[in-house]
C-alpha positions as CSV (number, residue, x, y, z in Angstrom):
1,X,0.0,0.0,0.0
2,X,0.5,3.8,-0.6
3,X,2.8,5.2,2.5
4,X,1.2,8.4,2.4
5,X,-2.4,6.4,2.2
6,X,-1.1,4.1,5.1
7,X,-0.1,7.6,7.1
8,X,-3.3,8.5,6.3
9,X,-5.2,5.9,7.6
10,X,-3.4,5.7,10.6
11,X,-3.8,9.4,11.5
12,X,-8.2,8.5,10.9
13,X,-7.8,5.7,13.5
14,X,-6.0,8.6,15.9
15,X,-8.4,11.0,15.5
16,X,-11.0,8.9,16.2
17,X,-9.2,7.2,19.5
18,X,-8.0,11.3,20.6
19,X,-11.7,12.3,20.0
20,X,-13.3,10.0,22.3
21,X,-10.7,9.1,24.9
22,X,-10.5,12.7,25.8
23,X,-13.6,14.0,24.8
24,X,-12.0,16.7,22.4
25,X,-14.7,18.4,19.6
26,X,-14.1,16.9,16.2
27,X,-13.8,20.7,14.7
28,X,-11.0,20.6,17.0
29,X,-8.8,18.2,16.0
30,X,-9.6,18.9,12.3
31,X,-8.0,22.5,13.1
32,X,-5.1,20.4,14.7
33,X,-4.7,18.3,11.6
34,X,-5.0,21.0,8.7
35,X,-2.4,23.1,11.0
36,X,-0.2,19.9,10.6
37,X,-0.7,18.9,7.3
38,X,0.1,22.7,6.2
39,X,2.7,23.8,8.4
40,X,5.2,23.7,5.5
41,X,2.6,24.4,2.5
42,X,3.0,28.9,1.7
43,X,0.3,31.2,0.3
44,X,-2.4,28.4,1.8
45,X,-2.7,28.7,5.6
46,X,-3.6,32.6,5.8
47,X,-7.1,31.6,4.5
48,X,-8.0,29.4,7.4
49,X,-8.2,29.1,10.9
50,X,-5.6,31.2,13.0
51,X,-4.8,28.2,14.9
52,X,-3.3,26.9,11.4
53,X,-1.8,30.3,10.3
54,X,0.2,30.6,13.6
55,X,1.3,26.9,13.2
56,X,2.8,27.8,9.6
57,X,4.3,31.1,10.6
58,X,5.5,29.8,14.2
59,X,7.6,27.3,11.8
60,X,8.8,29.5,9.6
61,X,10.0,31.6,12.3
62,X,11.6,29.1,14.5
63,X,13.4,26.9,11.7
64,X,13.7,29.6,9.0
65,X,13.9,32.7,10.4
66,X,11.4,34.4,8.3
67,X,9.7,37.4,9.6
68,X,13.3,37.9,12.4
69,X,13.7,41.3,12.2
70,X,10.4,41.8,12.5
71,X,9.3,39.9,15.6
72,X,10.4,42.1,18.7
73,X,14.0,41.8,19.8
74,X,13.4,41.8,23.3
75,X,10.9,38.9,23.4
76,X,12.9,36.5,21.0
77,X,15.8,36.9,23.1
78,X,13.5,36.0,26.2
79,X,12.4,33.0,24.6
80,X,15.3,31.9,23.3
81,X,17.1,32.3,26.7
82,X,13.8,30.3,28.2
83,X,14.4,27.4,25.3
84,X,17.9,27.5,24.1
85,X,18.5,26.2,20.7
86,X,21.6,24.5,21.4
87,X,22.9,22.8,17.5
88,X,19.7,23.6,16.7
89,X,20.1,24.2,12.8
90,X,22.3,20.9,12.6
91,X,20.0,19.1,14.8
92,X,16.5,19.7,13.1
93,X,18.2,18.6,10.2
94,X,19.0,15.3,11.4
95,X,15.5,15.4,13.7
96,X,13.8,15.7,9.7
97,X,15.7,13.0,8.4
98,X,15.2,10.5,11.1
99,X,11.4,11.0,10.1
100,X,11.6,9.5,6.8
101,X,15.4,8.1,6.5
102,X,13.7,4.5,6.7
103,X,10.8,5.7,4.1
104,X,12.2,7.9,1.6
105,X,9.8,6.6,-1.2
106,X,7.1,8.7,0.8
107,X,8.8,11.8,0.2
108,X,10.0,11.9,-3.7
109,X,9.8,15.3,-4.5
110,X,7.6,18.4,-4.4
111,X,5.4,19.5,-7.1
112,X,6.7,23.0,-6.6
113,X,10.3,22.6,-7.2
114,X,10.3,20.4,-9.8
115,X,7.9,22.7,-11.8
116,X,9.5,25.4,-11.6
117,X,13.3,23.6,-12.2
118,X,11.6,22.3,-15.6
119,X,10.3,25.7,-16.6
120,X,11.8,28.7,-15.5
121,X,15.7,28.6,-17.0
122,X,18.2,28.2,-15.1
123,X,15.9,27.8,-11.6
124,X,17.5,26.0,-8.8
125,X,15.2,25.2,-5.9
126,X,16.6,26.6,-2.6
127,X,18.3,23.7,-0.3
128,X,16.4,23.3,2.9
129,X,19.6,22.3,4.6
130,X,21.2,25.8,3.6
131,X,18.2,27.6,4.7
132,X,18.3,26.5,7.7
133,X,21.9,27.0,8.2
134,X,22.2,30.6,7.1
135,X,18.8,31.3,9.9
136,X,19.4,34.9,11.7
137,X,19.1,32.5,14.8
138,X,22.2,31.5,16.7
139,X,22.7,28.5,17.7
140,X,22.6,29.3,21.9
């Protein structure tokens, strides 16, 4: 079977086990899921629930560093002196890979990058590794 239909099935029979162990609304964990399934998916998440837009731009933020200069200076620094990010660029690397390392058939490719590598000359899709390297963020 399909890994991403086998992940798929699996996160159904969560939902349903989350839902009624712990008595949380179904609207609720939908939110939960669509902030997952998103969190790495731009020009999407500003149209839906702010739960799901925070998710997105809390990510980009943390991992990325987009938006740095503009989130204030003084409460980054508190944070990151309340959760140090000790490696951190080298070790969310390694963190992603150990999530798929054993099923990298789930994860050929992005639409996005290979669309655009095909037909706009010359393109070469930004390296998530270097991204995350060359983050405003120290490493703490």
């Amino acid at each position: 079977m399909d890994p991403t239909i086998q992940q798929r099935i699996r996160w159904r029979e969560c939902r349903s086990t989350v839902s009624s162990h712990y008595d949380i609304p179904e609207p609720s964990i939908q939110t939960v899921w669509e902030a997952i399934a998103l969190h790495t998916t731009p020009g999407v998440t500003q149209y839906m629930d702010p739960e799901v837009a925070l998710l997105f731009t809390g990510v980009g933020l943390d991992v990325l560093g987009e938006g740095f200069d503009q989130f204030p200076k003084d409460i980054r620094e508190k944070i990151v002196a309340e959760y140090p990010r000790h490696s951190f660029k080298e070790g969310i690397v390694q963190a992603f890979f150990g999530g798929f390392a054993h099923k990298p058939e789930s994860i050929f490719g992005t639409v996005k990058a290979d669309v655009c590598e095909r037909y706009i000359k010359g393109y070469k899709s930004p390296n998530f590794c270097d991204l995350i390297a060359n983050s405003p963020f120290p490493n703490s």
